[in-house]
N, C-alpha and C positions, 0 to 999 in steps of 0.2 A: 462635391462629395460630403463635404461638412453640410451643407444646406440642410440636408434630408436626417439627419446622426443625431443633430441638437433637437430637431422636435424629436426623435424617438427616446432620446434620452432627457427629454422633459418630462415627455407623457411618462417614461417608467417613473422618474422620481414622483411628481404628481398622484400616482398611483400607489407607491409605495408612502406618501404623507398619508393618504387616506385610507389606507388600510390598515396602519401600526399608529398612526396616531403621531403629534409633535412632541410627545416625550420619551415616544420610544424609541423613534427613529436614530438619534443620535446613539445610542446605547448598541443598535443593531450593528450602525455602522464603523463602532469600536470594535463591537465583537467579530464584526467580519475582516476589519483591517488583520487584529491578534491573529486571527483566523488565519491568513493570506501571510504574514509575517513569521508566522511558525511555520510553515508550509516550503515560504524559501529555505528557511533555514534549513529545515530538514532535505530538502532536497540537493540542499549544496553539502551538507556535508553526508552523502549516502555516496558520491565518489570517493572523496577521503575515505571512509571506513572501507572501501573495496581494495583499494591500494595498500592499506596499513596492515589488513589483511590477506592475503593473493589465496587461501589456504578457501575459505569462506566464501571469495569468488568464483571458484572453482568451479565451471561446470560439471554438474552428475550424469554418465554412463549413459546411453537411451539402455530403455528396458529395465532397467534399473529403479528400484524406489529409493537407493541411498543409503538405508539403513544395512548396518552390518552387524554380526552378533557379538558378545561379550569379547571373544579372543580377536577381534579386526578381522573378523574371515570376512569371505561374499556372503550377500545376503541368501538365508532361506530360501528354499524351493515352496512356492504357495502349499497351504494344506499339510509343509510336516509340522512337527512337534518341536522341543528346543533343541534338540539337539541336532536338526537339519536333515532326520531323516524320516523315512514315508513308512507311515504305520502298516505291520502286514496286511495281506489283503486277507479276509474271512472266506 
């Protein structure tokens, strides 16, 4: 299984030497570490903040877009105006 893994990942680095060059390379693959390093982080602590918050977690209503108007009522009926109701008909 490794037999076949190490040339494909020769040829890529090979590859990646001659198309960024020997000075760039190292730089690239700082920034892709930073990269990959911030990436766990953030992803380990996006359960934390779900739990610290239960309110935030909270699934929203199907049909629903969420938003509710100034006094916490339900949301708007599509097409009224602010005050949730449907402009006469002409």
């Amino acid at each position: 299984m490794l037999g076949e893994r190490w040339l494909l990942l020769a040829g890529l680095l090979l590859l990646a030497l001659l198309v960024f060059g020997p000075r760039r390379l190292p730089e690239l693959g700082r920034a892709l570490g930073q990269a990959l390093h911030a990436f766990r982080r953030a992803s380990q602590s996006a359960p934390d903040e779900a739990r610290a918050d239960p309110v935030a977690a909270t699934p929203r209503e199907p049909g629903g877009d969420g938003r509710a108007d100034a006094e916490g009522g339900p949301p708007a009926r599509p097409g009224a105006g602010r005050s949730g109701h449907l402009p006469p008909a002409a």
